[in-house]
MARTOR-274021 format. One line per 2 residues: number of its first residue (from 1); for each residue z negated, x negated, y negated of C-alpha. Coordinates in steps of 0.25 Angstrom, whole numbers. Each point is the difference from the previous one (the first is absolute). Layout:
// residues N
NUM) Z,X,Y | ...
// end
This chain:
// residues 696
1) -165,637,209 | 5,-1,-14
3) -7,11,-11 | -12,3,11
5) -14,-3,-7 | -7,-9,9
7) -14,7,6 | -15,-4,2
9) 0,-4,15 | -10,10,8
11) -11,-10,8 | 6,5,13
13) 14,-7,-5 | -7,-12,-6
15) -5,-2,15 | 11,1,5
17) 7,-9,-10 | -10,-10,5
19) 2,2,16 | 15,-2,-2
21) -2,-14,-9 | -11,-4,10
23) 11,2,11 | 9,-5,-5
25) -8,-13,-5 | -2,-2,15
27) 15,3,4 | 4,-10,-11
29) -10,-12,6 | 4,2,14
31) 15,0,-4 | 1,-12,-9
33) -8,-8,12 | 13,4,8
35) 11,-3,-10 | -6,-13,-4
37) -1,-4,15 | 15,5,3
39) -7,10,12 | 11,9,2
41) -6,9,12 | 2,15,1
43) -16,2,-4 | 4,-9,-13
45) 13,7,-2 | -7,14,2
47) -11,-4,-10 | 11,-3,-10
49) 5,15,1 | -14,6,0
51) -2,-9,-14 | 13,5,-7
53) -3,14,5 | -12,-2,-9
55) 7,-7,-10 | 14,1,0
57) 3,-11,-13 | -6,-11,8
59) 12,-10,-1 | -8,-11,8
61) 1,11,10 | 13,2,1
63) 4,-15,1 | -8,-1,11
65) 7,11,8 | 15,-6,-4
67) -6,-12,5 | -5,5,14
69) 13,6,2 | 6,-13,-4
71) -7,-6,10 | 2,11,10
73) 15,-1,0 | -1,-14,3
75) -6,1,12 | 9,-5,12
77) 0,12,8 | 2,9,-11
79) 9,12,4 | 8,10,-10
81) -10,12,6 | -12,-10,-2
83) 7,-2,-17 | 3,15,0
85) -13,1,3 | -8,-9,-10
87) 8,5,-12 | -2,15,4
89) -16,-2,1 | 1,-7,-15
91) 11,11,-5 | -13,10,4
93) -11,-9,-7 | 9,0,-12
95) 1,18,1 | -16,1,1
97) -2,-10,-11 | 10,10,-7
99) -6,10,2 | -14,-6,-8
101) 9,-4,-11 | 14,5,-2
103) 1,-11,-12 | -3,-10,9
105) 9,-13,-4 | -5,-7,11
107) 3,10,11 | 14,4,-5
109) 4,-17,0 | -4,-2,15
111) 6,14,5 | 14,-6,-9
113) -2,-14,7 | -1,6,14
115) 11,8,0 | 6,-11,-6
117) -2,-8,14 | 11,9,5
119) -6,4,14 | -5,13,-7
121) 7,16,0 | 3,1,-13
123) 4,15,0 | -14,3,2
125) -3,-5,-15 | 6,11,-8
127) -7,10,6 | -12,-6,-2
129) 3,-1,-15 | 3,14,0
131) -12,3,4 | -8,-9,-9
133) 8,5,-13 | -3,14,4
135) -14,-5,-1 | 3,-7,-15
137) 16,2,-3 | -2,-12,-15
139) -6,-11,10 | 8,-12,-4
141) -4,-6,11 | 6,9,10
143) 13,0,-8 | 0,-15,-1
145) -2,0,15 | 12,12,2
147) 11,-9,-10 | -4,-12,12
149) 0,10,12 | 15,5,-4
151) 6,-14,-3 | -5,-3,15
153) 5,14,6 | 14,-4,-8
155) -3,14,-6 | 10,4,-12
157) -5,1,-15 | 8,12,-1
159) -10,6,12 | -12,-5,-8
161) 6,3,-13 | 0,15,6
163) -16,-3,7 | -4,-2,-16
165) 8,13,-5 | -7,8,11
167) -15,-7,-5 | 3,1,-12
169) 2,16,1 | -12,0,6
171) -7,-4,-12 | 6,-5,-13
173) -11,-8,-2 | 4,-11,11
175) 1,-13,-8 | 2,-9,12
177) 10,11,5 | 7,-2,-15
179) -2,-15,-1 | 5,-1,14
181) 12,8,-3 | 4,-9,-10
183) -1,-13,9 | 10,8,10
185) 9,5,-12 | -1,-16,-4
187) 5,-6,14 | 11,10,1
189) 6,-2,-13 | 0,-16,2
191) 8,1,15 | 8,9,-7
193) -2,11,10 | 11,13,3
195) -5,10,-9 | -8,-12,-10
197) 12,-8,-5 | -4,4,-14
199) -11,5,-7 | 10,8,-8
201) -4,11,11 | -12,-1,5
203) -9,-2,-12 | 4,14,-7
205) -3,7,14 | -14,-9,-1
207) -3,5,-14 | 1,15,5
209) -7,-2,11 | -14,-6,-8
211) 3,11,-12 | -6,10,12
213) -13,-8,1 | -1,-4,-16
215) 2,14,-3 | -9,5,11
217) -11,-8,-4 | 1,-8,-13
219) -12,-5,2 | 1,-9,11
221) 2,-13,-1 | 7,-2,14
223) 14,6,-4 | 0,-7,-14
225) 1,-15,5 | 11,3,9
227) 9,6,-14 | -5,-14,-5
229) 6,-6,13 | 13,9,-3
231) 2,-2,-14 | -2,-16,3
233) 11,2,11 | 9,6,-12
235) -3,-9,-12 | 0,-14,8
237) 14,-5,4 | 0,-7,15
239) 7,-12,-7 | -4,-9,-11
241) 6,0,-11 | -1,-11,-13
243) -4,8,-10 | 1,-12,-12
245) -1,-12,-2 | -2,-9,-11
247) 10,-6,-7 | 7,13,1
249) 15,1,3 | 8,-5,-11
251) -13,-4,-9 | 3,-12,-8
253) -13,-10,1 | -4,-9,-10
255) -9,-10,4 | -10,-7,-10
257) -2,-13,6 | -7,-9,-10
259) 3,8,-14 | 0,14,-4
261) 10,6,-10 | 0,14,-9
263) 14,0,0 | 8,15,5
265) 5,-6,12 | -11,3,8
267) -5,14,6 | -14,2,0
269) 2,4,15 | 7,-13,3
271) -5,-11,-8 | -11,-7,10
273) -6,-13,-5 | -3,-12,12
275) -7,-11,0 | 0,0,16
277) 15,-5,1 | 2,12,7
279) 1,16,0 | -2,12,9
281) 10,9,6 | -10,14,4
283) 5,8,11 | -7,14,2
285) 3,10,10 | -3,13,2
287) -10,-1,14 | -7,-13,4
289) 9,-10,8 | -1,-12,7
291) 13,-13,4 | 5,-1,-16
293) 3,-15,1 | 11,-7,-4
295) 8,3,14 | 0,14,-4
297) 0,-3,-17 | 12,-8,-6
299) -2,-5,-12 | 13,-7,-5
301) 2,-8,-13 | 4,-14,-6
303) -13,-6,0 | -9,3,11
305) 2,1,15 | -4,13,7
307) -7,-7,12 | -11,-6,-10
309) -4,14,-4 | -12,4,6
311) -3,16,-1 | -15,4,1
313) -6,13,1 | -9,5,-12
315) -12,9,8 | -13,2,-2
317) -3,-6,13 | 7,-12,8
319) 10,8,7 | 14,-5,2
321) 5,15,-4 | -1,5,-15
323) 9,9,-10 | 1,-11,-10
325) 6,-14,6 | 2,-12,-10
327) 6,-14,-1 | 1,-10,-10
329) 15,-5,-5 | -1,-13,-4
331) 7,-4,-14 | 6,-12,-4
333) -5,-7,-13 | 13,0,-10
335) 9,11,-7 | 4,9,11
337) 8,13,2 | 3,5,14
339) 1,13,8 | -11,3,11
341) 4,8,12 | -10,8,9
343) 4,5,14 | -10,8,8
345) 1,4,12 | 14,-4,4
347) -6,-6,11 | -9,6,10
349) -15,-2,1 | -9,7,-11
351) -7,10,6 | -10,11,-5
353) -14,0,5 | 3,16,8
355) 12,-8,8 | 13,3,-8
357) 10,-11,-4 | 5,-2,-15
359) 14,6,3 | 6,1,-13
361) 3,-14,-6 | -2,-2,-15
363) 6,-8,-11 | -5,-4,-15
365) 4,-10,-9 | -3,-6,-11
367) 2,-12,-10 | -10,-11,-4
369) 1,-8,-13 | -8,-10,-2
371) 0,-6,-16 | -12,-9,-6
373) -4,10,-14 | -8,-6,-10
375) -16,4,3 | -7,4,11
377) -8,13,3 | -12,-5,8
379) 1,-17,-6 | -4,7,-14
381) -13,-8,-7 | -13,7,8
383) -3,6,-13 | 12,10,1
385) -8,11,11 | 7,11,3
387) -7,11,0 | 5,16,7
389) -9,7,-11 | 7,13,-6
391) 1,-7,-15 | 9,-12,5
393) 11,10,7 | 10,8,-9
395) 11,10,6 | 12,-7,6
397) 12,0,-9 | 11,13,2
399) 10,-14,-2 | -3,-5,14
401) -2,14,5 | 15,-3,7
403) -4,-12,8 | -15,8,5
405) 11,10,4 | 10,-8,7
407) -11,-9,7 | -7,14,4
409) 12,5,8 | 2,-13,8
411) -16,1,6 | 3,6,12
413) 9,-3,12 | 9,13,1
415) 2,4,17 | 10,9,-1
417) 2,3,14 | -14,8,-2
419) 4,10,-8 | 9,9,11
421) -11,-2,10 | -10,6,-10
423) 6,13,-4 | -7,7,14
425) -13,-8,-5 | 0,7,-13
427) 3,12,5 | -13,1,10
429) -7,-4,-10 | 5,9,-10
431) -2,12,10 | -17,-6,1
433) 0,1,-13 | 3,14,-1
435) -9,3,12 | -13,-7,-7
437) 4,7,-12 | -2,12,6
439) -11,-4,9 | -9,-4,-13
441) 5,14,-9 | -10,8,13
443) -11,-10,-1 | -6,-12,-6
445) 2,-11,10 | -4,-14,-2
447) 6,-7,10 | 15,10,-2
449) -1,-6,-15 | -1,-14,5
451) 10,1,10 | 10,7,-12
453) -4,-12,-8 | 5,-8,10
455) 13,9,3 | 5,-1,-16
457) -2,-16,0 | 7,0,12
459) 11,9,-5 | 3,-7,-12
461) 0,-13,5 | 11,5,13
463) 8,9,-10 | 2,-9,-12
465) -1,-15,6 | 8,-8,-10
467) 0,10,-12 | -16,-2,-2
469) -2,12,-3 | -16,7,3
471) 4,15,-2 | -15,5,5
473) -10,-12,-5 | -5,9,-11
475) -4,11,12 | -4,-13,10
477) -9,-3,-11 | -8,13,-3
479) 1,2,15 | -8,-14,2
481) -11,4,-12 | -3,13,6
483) -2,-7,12 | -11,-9,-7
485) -6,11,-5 | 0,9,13
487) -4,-10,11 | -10,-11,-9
489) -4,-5,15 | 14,-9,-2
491) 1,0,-12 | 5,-15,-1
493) 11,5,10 | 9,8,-10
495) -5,-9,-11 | 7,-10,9
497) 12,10,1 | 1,3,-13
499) 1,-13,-5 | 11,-4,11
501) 8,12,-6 | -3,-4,-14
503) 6,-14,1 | 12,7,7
505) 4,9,-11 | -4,-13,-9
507) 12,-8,5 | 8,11,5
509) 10,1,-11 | 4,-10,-11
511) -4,8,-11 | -16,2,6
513) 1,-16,3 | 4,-3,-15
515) -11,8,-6 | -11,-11,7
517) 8,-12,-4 | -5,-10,-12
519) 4,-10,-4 | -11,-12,-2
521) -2,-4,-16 | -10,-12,1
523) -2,-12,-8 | 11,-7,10
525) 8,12,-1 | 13,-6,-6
527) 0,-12,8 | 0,7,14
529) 11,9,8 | -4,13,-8
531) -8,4,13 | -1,15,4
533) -16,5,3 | 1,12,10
535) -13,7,-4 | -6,9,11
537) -14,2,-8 | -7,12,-2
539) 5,7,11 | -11,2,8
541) 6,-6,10 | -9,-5,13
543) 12,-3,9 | 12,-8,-3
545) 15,4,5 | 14,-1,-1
547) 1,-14,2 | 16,-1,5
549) 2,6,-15 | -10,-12,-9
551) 7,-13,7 | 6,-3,-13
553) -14,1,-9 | -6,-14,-3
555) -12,6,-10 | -7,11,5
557) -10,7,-6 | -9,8,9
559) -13,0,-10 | -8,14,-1
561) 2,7,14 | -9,1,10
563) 5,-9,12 | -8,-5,11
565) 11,-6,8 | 13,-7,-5
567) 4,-1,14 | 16,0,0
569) 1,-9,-13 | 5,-12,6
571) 13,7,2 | 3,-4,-16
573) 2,-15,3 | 5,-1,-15
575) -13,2,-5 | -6,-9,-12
577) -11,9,-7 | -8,8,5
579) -10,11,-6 | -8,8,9
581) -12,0,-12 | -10,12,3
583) 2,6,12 | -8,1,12
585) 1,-13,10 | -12,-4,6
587) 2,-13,4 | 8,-12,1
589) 7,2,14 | 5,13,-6
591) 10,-10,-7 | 5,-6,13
593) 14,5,-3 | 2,-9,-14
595) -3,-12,10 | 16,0,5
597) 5,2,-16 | 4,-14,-3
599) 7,3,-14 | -15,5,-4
601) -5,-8,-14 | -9,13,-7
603) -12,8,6 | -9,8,-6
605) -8,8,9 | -12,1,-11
607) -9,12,1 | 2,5,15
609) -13,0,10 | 2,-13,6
611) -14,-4,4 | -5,15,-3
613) -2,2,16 | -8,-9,8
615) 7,4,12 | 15,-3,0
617) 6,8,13 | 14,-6,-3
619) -6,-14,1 | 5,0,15
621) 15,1,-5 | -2,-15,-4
623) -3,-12,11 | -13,-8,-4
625) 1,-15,0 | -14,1,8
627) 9,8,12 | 11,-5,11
629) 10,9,-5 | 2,-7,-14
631) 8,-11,8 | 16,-1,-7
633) -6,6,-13 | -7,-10,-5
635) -8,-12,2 | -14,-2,6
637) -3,-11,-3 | 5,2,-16
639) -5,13,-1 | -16,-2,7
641) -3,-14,-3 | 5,-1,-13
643) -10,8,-8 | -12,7,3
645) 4,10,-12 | 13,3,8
647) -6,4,12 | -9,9,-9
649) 12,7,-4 | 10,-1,11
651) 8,13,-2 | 2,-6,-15
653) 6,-12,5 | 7,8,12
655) 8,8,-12 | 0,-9,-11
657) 4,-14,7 | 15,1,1
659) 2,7,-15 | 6,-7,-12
661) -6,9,-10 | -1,-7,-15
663) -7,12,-6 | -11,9,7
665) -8,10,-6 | -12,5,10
667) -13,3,-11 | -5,14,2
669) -2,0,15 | -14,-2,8
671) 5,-13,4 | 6,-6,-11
673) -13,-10,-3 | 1,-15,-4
675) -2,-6,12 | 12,8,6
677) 9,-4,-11 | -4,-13,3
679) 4,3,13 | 12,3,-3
681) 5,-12,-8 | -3,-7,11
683) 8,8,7 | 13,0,-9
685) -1,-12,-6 | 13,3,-8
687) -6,12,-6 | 0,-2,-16
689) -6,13,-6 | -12,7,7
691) -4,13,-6 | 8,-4,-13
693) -7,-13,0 | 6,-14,-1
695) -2,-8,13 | 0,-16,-3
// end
């Protein structure tokens, strides 16, 4: 059992240890001989069941039996008495090798698959369980087994629902009592059942009824992850919802096709530059979701038909469900000034990964111009870097402070049907609030500080949705550092927290977004669209966030933090430089997310630990060209044949190979040698500077 220090074995238990294996070593030989011959006799049946008595995981075992009774039952003169029969003799192996091991996987699938056969009394069952739960009332197994037993009886949830309040009294600590609570509360909710129409009732009654445990024991974790379950029940509309987009509605866009011009037409949040004779339009919902095509997104304007568009999903993995979906307008090569319309959701089909359609359609437009200027950005002479270095930024003009401001409020797409049906949600958690406040005035409780971290982000975000206000950051914050310091064992957990709630209260308000806004003054400076730096360094930050809000942002300065993953980044399709300079990444497939930002020119990811660590436990995240799963990624025979070096360095091609980089900057990491640079020329033969260096 878990916490029991294991003891020295006494001679007499050793030899006994050494009777059973001998035993069962000799049951084993006798068994295989019949299985591998198909011998299906009552002597080979019966030494089947003396083996799993012995050794109740023996899956081998247990086939073999489904496979006696399979040929059983197919005998011509079988009888219901003789099935009835057979299935109550392997329902009794199933009880006695239970009774060995009560966490027997083995023994709990073959009891499910023979009452599965029909022919069995399945009233029988539940007793049995009671009797077993007495024995051990957490046994998942048994629970698992009960949730199957009362879909088969056609037994109500509210009946089990009260079954688990009855454990549950029995002992607080009942996690599979607590966990299978909320599965019931779950099913209920989604038929719609008398009594669970809405949550609006039943979640209040839910947050007393675990107050009694949390209060009776604050030190058990059981009750604690089913207030986690709650407030997720809370927080998380059925629905999804869009919450913005990029272009935002009513934004004017200026696109940069070939030339780049200083003039004050363009906002720094709008002006995008090129050179791909198209643009993305960013969708980012609030939950993962799957069927955004263009059946179910209707992009209407004058020069490109909606049924070319083709929406992908941005994910870390290859799922067909993300929170961030793109496509690729196509724009034509002359002088151009139209209105773009996005429909979403007018026709049925996007879906959310928990089962809940997208119900409230959306609508955003905007206009695109398209107008030749004079120089371009990224065409400028190689000698002209660009460098995200604190002495080439100054503060962005108070002049253009307006059109920072404008752009700002038209970020996020404003779902005002939400708001009624969220007053009862703030108001639950409003009343937690209160409850954990006091809760941590008796005691100091690290878990009832977390969970009022929790409750206060939550709050904010239901009580002030479009006003972007973050009332308790300040108190989220110090509640997120004392954590640190109280419980160093995860540590990096509230440093993870921190940062999330950090970059919230970042780009909650205009006034804090302004006040990490530059404005790039470089050599090239007066010949390119004024652009607008976001700089997030120095924050020790060591997880990013708040990605629906940085859409617009086309520099981004992440330099000085200490981030080992940038998972979440290829959200900012706009993205054309890039700074993550001295942080913590420890190898290249931790940059698997800049692989889908097409727009990206500028990298510097000098002085990080690439290289530091000889084992790399993300490198499964990537597909080697060497394994059968590389397949639509990439090309064999270009990627193995080609060059030995390559193959040397295969999670450098892996990320690197689809980049259109002109600038890189990698010196300062383990890895960063001259043969790997070399490697990586070959890689991106379009690179032109490499660690500041002109390539030729």
């Amino acid at each position: 059992m878990h916490g029991r220090p294991r003891k020295a074995p006494k001679p007499e238990e050793e030899a006994a240890s050494v009777a059973k294996a001998q035993k069962l070593r000799a049951l084993q030989t006798q068994f295989f001989s019949f299985h591998h011959n198909k011998i299906y006799t009552k002597e080979a049946v019966e030494l089947s069941a003396k083996l799993l008595e012995i050794n109740p995981e023996s899956y081998t075992a247990w086939n073999y039996r489904k496979l006696a009774v399979e040929h059983y039952l197919s005998q011509p003169d079988c009888n219901p008495d003789w099935i009835k029969s057979v299935l109550d003799d392997e329902l009794r192996v199933v009880e006695n090798a239970l009774r060995q091991n009560f966490k027997s996987y083995g023994a709990w699938h073959h009891r499910k698959w023979v009452i599965s056969k029909g022919h069995s009394s399945i009233d029988n069952e539940l007793r049995l369980l009671d009797k077993f739960q007495k024995a051990d009332s957490r046994n998942f197994h048994a629970w698992n087994y009960r949730r199957f037993v009362a879909e088969s009886m056609k037994r109500s949830e509210q009946d089990e629902l009260k079954y688990t309040e009855d454990m549950i009294y029995k002992n607080f600590s009942n996690y599979s009592a607590w966990h299978n609570r909320s599965v019931l509360l779950s099913a209920l909710f989604e038929k719609k059942a008398e009594g669970f129409l809405s949550k609006e009732k039943v979640l209040p009654e839910e947050y007393e009824f675990i107050h009694q445990a949390i209060f009776t024991d604050p030190d058990d974790q059981s009750g604690w992850f089913y207030h986690l379950w709650l407030l997720d029940q809370t927080v998380t509309t059925d629905s999804p919802l869009l919450a913005s987009s990029w272009p935002g509605h009513g934004y004017d866009v200026f696109l940069v096709e070939d030339r780049c011009y200083n003039g004050s037409a363009f906002s720094p949040f709008t002006a995008l530059h090129s050179d791909s004779g198209s643009f993305p339009i960013v969708l980012y919902f609030n939950q993962p979701v799957g069927g955004v095509s263009s059946s179910t997104v209707t992009v209407e304007c004058g020069f490109n038909k909606n049924e070319d568009l083709l929406w992908k999903p941005l994910s870390a993995s290859n799922s067909q469900t993300a929170r961030v979906w793109v496509a690729h307008l196509k724009i034509p090569s002359s002088d151009l000034l139209s209105t773009v319309e996005v429909s979403v959701g007018h026709s049925k089909g996007i879906i959310s990964t928990r089962g809940f359609e997208y119900s409230h359609p959306s609508m955003f437009s905007f206009k695109v111009h398209v107008q030749p200027m004079e120089r371009d950005f990224f065409q400028v002479s190689v000698a002209e870097s660009i460098s995200l270095r604190e002495e080439n930024f100054k503060i962005y003009g108070s002049q253009s402070e307006e059109s920072i401001i404008n752009s700002f409020n038209q970020l996020s797409i404003k779902n005002g049907h939400e708001s009624t049906a969220s007053n009862w949600r703030s108001e639950a958690l409003a009343k937690e609030i209160e409850c954990f406040r006091e809760l941590l005035s008796l005691m100091d409780c690290k878990i009832g500080k977390l969970t009022l971290a929790r409750l206060l982000m939550a709050y904010d975000v239901m009580s002030y949705p479009f006003a972007n206000k973050l009332v308790h950051s300040e108190e989220v914050l110090e509640l997120c550092s004392d954590l640190m310091k109280l419980d160093p064992t995860h540590y990096q957990y509230y440093k993870d927290e921190h940062s999330m709630v950090l970059l919230q209260k970042v780009t909650s308000s205009k006034e804090s977004l302004l006040q990490h806004c530059f404005q790039y003054k470089d050599s090239v400076s007066s010949a390119i669209c004024g652009p607008i730096c976001l700089r997030l360094s120095n924050l020790s930050l060591s997880r990013m966030g708040a990605f629906e809000k940085l859409l617009w942002v086309q520099m981004l300065d992440l330099s000085h933090n200490e981030l080992q993953s940038i998972e979440g980044l290829e959200a900012m399709q706009l993205l054309s430089c890039l700074s993550l300079r001295n942080n913590k990444l420890r190898s290249l497939t931790a940059l698997e997310p800049l692989r889908k930002l097409k727009l990206l020119r500028v990298l510097d990811i000098s002085y990080n630990q690439i290289g530091d660590h000889s084992i790399d436990t993300t490198r499964y995240l990537c597909s080697s060209p060497l394994s059968h799963s590389v397949g639509s990624e990439s090309n064999k025979d270009e990627t193995v044949t080609s060059d030995v070096a390559l193959i040397d360095n295969w999670e450098a091609f892996y990320i690197f190979k689809d980049f259109n980089l002109n600038q890189l900057e990698i010196v300062g990491n383990t890895i960063a040698d001259e043969k790997f640079k070399s490697v990586l020329v070959k890689i991106m033969p379009k690179l032109k500077q490499l660690d500041g260096k002109l390539l030729g």
